[in-house]
FIVEXKOL-891559 format. One record per atom (N, C-alpha, C, O): residue in one letter; atom name; x, y, z. Coordinates in nm, 4 decimals. Example, Ala and Ser with C-alpha at 12.3 -4.5 7.8 and 13.67 -1.06 7.14 Angstrom:
<recs>
+---+----+----------+----------+----------+
| r |  a |       xx |       yy |       zz |
+---+----+----------+----------+----------+
| A |  N |   1.3190 |  -0.5690 |   0.7800 |
| A | CA |   1.2300 |  -0.4500 |   0.7800 |
| A |  C |   1.3200 |  -0.3300 |   0.7800 |
| A |  O |   1.4236 |  -0.3319 |   0.8465 |
| S |  N |   1.2850 |  -0.2250 |   0.7080 |
| S | CA |   1.3670 |  -0.1060 |   0.7140 |
| S |  C |   1.2900 |   0.0030 |   0.7870 |
| S |  O |   1.3409 |   0.1138 |   0.8039 |
+---+----+----------+----------+----------+
</recs>
This chain:
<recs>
+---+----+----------+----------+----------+
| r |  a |       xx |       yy |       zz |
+---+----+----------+----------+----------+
| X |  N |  -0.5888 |   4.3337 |   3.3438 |
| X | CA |  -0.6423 |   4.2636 |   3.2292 |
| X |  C |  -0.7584 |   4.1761 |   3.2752 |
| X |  O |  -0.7441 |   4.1022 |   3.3726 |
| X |  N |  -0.8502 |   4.1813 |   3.2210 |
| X | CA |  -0.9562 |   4.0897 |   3.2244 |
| X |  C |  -0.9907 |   3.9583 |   3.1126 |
| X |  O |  -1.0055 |   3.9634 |   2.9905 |
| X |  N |  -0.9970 |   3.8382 |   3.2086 |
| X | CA |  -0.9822 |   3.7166 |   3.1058 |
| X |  C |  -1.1372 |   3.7347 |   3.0088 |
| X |  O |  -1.2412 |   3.7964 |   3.0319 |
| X |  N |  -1.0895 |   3.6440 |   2.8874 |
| X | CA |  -1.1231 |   3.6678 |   2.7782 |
| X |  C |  -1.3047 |   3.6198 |   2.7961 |
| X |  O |  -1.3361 |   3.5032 |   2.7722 |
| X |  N |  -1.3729 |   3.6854 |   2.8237 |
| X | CA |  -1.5401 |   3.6119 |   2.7717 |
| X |  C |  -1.6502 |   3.5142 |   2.6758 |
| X |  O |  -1.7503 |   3.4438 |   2.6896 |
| X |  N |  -1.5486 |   3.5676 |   2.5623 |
| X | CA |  -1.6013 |   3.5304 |   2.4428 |
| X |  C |  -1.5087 |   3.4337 |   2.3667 |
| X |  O |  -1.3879 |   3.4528 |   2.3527 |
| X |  N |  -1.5813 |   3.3212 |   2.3159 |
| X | CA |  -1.4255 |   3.2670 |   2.2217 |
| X |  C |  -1.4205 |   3.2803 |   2.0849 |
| X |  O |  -1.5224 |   3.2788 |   2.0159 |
| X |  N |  -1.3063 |   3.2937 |   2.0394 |
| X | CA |  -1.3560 |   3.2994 |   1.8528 |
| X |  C |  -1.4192 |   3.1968 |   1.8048 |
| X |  O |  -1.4316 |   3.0915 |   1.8673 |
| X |  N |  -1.4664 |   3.2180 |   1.6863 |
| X | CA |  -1.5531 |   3.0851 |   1.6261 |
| X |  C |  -1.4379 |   3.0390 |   1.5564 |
| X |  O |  -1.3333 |   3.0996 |   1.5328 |
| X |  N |  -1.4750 |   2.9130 |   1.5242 |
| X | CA |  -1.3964 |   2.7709 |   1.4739 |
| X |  C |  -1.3810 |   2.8411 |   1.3151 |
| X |  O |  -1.4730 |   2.8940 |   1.2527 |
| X |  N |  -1.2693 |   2.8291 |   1.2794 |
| X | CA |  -1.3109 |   2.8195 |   1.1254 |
| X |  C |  -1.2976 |   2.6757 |   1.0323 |
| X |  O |  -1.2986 |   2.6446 |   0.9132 |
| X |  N |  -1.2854 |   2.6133 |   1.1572 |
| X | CA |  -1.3242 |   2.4162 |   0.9998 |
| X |  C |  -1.4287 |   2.3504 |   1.1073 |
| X |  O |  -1.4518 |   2.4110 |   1.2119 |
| X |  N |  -1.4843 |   2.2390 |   1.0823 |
| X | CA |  -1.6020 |   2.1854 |   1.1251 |
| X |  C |  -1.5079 |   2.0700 |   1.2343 |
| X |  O |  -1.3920 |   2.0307 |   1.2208 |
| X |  N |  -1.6187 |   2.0345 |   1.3527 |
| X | CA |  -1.5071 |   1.9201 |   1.4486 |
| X |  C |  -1.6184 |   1.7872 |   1.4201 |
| X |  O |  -1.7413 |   1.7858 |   1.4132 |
| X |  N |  -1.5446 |   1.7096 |   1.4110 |
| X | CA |  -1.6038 |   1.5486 |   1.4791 |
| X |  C |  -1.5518 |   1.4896 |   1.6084 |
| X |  O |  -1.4544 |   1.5390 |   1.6652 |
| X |  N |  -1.6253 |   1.3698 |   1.6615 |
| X | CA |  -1.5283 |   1.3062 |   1.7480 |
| X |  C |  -1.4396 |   1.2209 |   1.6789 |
| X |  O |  -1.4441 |   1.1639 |   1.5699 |
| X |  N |  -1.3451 |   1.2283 |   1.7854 |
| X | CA |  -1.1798 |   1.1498 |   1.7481 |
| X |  C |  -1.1918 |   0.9804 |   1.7193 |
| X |  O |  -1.0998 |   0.9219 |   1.6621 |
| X |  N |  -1.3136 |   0.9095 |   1.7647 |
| X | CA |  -1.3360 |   0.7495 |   1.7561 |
| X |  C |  -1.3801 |   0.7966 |   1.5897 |
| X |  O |  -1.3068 |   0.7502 |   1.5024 |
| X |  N |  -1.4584 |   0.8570 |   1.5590 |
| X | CA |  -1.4771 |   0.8612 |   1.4133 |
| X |  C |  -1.3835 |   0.9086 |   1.3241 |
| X |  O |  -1.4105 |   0.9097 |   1.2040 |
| X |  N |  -1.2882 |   0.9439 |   1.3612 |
| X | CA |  -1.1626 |   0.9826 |   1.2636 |
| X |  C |  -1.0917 |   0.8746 |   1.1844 |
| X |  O |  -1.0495 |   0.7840 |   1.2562 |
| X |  N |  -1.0653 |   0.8594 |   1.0422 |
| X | CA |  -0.9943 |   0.7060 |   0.9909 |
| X |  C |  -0.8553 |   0.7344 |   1.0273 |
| X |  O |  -0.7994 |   0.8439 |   1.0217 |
| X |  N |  -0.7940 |   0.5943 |   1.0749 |
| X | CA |  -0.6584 |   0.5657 |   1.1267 |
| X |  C |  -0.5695 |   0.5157 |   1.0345 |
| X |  O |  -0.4477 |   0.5107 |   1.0514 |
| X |  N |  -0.6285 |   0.4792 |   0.9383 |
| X | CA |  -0.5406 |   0.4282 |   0.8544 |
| X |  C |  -0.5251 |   0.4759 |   0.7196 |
| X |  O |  -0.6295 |   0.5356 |   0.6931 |
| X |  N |  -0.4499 |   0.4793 |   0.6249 |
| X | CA |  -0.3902 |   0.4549 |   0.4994 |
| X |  C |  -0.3940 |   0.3913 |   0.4120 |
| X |  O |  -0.3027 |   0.3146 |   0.3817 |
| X |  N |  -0.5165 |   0.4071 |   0.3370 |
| X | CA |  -0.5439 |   0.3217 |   0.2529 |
| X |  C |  -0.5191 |   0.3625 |   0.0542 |
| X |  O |  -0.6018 |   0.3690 |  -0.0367 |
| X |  N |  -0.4042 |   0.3772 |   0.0555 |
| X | CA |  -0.3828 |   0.4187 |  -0.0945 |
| X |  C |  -0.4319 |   0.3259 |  -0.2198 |
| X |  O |  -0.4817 |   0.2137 |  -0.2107 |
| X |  N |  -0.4081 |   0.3927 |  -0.3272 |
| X | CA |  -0.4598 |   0.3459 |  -0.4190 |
| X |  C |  -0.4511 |   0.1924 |  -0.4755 |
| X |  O |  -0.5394 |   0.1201 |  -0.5217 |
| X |  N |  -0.2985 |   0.1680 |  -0.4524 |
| X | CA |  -0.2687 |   0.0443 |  -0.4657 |
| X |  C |  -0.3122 |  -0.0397 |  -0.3584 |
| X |  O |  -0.3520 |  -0.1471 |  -0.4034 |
| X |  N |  -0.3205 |  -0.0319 |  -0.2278 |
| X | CA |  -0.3752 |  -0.1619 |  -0.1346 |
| X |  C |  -0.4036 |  -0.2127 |  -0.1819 |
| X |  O |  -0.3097 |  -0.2517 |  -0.2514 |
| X |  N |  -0.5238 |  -0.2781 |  -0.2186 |
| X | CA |  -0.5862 |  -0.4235 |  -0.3244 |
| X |  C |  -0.4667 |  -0.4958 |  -0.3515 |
| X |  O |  -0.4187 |  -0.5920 |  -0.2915 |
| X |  N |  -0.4199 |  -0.4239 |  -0.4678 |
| X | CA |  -0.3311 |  -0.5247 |  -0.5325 |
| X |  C |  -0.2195 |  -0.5343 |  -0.4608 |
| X |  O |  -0.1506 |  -0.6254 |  -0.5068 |
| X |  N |  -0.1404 |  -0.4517 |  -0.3152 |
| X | CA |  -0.0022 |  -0.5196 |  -0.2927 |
| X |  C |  -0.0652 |  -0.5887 |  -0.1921 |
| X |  O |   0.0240 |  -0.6466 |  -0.1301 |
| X |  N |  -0.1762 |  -0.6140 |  -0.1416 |
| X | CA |  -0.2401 |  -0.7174 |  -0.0277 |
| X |  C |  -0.2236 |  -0.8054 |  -0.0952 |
| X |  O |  -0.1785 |  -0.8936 |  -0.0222 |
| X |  N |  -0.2307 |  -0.8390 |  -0.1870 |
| X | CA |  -0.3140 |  -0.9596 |  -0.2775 |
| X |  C |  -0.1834 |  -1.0524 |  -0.3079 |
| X |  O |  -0.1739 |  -1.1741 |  -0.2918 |
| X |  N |  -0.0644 |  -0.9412 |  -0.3667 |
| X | CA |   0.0189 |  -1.0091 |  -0.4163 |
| X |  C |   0.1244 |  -1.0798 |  -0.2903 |
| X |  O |   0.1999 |  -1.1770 |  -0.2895 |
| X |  N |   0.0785 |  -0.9571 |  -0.1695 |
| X | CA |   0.1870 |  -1.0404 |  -0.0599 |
| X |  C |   0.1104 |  -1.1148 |   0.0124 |
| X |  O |   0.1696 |  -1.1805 |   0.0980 |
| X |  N |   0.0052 |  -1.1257 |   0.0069 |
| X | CA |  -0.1291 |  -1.2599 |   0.0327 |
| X |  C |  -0.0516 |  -1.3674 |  -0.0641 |
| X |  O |  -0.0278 |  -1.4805 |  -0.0220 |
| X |  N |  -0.0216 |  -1.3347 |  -0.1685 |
| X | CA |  -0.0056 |  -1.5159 |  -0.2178 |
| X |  C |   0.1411 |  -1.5499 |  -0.2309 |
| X |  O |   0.1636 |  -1.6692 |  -0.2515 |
| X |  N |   0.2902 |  -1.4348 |  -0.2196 |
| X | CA |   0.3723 |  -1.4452 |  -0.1433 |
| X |  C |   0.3791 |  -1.5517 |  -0.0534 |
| X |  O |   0.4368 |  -1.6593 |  -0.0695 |
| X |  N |   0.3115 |  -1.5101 |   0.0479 |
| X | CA |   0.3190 |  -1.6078 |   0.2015 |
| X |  C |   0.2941 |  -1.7043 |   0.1501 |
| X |  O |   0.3595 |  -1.7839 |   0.2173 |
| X |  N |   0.2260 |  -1.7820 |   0.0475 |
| X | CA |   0.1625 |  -1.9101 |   0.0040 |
| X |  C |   0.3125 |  -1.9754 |  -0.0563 |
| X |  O |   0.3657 |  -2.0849 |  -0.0379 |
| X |  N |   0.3429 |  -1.8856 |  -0.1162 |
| X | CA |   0.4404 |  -2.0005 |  -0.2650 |
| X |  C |   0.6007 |  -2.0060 |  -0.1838 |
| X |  O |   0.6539 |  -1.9076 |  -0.1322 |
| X |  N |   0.6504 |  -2.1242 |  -0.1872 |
| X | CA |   0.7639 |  -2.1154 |  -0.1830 |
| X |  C |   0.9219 |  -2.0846 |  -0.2776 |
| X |  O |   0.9585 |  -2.1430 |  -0.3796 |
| X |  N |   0.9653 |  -2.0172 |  -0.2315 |
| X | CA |   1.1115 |  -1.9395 |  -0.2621 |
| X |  C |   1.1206 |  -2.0064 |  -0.4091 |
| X |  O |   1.1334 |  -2.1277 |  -0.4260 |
| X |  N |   1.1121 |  -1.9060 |  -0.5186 |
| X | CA |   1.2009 |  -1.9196 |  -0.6509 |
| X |  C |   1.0288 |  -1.9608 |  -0.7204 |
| X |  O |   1.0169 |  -2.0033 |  -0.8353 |
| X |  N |   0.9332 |  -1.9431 |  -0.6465 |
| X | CA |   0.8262 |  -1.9692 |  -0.7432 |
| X |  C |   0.7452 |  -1.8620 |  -0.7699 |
| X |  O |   0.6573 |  -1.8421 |  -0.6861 |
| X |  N |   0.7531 |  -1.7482 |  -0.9129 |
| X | CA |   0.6979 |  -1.6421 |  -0.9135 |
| X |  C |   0.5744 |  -1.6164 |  -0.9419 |
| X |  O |   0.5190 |  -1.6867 |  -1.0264 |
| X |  N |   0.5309 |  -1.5516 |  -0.9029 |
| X | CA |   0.3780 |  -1.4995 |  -0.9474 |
| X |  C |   0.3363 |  -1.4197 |  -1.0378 |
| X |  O |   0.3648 |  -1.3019 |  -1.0162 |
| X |  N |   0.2730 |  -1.4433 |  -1.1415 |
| X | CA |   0.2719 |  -1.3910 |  -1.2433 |
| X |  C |   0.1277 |  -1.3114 |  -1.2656 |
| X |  O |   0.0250 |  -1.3705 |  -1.2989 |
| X |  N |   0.1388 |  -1.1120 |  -1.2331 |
| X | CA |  -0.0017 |  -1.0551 |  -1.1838 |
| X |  C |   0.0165 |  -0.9980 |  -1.3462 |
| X |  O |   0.1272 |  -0.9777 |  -1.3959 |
| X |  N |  -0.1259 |  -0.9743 |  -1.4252 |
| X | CA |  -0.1374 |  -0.9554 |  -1.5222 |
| X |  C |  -0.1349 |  -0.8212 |  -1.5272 |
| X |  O |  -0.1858 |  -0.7836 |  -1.4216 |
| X |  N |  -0.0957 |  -0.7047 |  -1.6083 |
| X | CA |  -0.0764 |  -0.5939 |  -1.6487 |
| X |  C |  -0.2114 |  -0.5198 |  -1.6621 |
| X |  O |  -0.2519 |  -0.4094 |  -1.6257 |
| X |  N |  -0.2623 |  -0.6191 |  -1.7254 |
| X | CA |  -0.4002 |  -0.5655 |  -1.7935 |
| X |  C |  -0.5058 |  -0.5405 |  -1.6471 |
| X |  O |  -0.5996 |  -0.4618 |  -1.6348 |
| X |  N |  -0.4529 |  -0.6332 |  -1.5533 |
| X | CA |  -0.5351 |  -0.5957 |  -1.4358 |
| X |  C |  -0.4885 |  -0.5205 |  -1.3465 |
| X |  O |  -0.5267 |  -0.5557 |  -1.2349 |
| X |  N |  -0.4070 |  -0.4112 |  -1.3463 |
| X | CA |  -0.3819 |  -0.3022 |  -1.2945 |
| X |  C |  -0.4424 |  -0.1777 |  -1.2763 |
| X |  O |  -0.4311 |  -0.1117 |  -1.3796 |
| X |  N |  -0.5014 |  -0.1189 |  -1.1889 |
| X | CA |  -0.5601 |   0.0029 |  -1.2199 |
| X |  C |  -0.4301 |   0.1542 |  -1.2924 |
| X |  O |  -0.4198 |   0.2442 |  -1.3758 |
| X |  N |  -0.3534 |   0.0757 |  -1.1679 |
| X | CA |  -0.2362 |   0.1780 |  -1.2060 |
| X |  C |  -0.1336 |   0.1311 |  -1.2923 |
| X |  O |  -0.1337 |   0.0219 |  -1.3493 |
| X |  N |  -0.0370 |   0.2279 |  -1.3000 |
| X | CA |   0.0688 |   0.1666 |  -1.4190 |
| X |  C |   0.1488 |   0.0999 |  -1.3215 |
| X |  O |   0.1498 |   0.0980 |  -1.1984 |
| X |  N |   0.2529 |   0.0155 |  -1.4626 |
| X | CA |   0.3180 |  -0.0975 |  -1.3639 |
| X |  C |   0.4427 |  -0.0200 |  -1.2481 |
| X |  O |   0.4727 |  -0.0788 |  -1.1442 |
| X |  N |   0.5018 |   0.1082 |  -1.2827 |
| X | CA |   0.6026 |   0.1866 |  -1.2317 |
| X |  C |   0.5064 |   0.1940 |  -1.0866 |
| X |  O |   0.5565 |   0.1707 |  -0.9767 |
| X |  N |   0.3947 |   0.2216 |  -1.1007 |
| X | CA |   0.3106 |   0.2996 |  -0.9656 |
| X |  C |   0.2961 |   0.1546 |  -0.8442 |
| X |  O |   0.3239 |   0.1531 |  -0.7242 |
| X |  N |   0.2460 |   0.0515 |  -0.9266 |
| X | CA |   0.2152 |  -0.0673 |  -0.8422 |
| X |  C |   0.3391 |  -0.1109 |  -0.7802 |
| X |  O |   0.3524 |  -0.1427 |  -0.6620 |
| X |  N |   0.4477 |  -0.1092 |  -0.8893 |
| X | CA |   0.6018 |  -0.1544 |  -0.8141 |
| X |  C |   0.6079 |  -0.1060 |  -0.7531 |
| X |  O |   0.5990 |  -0.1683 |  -0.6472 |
| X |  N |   0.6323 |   0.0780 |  -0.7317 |
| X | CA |   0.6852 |   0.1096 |  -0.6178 |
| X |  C |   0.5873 |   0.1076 |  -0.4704 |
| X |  O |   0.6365 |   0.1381 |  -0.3617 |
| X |  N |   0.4796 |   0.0774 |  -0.4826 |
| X | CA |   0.4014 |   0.0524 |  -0.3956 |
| X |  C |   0.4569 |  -0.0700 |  -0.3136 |
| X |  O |   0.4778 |  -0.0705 |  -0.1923 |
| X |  N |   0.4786 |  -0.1829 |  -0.4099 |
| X | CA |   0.5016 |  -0.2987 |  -0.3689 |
| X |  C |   0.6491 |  -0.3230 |  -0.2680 |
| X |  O |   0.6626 |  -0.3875 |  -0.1640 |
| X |  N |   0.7416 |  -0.2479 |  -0.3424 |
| X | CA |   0.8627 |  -0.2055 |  -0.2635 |
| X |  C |   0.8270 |  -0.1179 |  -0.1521 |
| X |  O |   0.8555 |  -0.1720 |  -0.0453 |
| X |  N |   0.7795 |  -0.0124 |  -0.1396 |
| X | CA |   0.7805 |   0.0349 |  -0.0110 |
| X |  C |   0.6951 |  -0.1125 |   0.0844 |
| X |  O |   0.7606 |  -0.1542 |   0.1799 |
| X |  N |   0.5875 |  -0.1677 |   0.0625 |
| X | CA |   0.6186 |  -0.2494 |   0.1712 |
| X |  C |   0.6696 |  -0.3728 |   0.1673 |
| X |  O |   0.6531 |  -0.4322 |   0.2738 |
| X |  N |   0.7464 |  -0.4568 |   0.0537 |
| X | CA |   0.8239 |  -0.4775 |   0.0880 |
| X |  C |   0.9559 |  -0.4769 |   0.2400 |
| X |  O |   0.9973 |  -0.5414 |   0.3363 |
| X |  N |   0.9694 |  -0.3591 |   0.1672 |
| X | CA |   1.0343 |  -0.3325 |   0.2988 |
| X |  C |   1.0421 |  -0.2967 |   0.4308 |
| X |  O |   1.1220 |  -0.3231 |   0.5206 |
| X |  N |   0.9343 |  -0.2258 |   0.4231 |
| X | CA |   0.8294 |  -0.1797 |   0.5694 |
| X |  C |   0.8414 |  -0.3331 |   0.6474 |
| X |  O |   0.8858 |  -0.3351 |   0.7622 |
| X |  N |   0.7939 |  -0.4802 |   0.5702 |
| X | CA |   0.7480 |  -0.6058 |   0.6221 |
| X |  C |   0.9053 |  -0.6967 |   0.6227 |
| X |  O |   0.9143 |  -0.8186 |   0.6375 |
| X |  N |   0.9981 |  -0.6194 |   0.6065 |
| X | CA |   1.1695 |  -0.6713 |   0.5941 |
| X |  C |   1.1195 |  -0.8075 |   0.5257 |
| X |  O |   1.1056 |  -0.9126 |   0.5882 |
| X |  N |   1.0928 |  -0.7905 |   0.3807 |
| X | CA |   1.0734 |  -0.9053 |   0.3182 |
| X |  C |   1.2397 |  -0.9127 |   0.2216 |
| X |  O |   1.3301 |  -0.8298 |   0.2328 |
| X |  N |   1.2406 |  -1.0509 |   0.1197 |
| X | CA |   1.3088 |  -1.0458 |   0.0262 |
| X |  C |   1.2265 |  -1.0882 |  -0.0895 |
| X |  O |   1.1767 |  -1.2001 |  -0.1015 |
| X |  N |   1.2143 |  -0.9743 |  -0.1877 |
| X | CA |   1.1339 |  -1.0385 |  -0.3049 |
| X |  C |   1.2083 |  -0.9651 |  -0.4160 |
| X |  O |   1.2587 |  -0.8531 |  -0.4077 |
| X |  N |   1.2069 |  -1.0354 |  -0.5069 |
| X | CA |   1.1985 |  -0.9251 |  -0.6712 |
| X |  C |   1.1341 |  -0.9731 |  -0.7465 |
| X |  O |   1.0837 |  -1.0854 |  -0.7507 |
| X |  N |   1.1295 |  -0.8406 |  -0.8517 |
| X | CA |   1.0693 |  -0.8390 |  -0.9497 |
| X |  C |   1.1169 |  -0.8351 |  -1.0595 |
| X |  O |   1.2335 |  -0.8080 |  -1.0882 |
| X |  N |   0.9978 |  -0.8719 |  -1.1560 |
| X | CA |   1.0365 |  -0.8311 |  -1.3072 |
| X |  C |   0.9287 |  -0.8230 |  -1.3881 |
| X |  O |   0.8220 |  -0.8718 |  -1.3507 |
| X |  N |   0.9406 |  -0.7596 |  -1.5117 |
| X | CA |   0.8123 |  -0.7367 |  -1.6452 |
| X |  C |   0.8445 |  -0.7663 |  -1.7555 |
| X |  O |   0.9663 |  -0.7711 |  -1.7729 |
| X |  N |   0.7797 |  -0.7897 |  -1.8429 |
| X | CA |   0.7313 |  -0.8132 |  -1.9482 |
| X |  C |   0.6537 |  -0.7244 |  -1.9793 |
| X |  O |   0.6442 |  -0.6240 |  -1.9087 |
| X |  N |   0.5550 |  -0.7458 |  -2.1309 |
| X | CA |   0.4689 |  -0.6762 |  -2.1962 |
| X |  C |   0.3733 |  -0.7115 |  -2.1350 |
| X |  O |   0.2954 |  -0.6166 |  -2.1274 |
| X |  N |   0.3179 |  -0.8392 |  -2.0628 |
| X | CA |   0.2077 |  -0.8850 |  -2.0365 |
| X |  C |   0.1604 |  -0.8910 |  -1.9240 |
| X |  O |   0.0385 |  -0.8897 |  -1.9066 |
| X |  N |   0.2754 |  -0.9011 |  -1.7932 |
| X | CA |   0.2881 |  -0.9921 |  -1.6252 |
| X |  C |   0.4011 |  -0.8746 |  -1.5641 |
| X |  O |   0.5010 |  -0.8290 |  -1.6199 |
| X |  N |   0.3501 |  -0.8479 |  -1.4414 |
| X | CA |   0.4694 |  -0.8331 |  -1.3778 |
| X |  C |   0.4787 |  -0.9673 |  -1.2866 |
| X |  O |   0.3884 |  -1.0448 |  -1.2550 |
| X |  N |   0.6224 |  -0.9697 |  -1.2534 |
| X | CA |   0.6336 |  -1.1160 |  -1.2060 |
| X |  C |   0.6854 |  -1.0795 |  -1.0916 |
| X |  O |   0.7736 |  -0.9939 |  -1.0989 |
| X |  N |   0.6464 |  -1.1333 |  -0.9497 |
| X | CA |   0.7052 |  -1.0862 |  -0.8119 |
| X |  C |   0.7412 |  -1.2729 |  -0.7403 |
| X |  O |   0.6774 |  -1.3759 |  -0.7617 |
| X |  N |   0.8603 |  -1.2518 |  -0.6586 |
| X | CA |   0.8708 |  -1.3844 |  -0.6066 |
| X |  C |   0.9791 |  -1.3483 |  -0.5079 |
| X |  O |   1.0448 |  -1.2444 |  -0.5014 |
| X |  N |   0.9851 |  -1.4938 |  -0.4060 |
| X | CA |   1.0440 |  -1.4546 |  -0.2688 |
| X |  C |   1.1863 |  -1.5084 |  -0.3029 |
| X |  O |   1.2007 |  -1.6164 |  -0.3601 |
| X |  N |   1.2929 |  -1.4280 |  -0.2651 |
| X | CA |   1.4005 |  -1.4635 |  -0.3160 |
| X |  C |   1.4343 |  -1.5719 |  -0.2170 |
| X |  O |   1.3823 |  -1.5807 |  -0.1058 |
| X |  N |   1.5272 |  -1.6552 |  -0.2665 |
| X | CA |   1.5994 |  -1.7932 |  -0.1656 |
| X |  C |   1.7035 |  -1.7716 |  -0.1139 |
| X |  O |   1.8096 |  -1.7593 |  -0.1751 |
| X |  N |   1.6863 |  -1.7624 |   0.0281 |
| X | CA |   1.7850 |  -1.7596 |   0.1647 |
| X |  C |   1.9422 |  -1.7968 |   0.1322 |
| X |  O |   2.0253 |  -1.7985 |   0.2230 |
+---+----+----------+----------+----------+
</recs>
């Protein structure tokens, strides 16, 4: 057998690996940064009240966003809604 001469061509395009994105940036980021940005601020039993109307997504999509990291960050928070607010706050120890 004689080794191979020729190589096949690529069939997808290459970059280098420093230019590749590392991270995960879904739709919701903004808003669960924001809300566990002011989390860290308020103390236990004082909720935050994020307006509905300023959601890109629906409130089902932002919650569960918010719960997965939630928990990813072993926080304790809940939630709740209304017609107007969803309301997120750090539960007390």
């Amino acid at each position: 057998m004689s080794p191979r001469t020729s190589k096949a061509s690529l069939n997808f395009t290459t970059m280098a690996q420093v230019d590749v994105p590392q991270g995960r940036n879904g739709k919701h980021k903004e808003i669960v940064t924001r809300i566990l940005s002011d989390l860290g601020q308020v103390p236990a039993g004082t909720a935050i009240k994020v307006p509905l109307a300023d959601l890109a997504q629906s409130k089902e999509k932002v919650r569960s966003a918010l719960n997965r990291a939630i928990h990813k960050g072993r926080r304790d928070v809940a939630t709740a809604s209304d017609a107007t607010f969803l309301y997120v706050w750090n539960k007390a120890k």
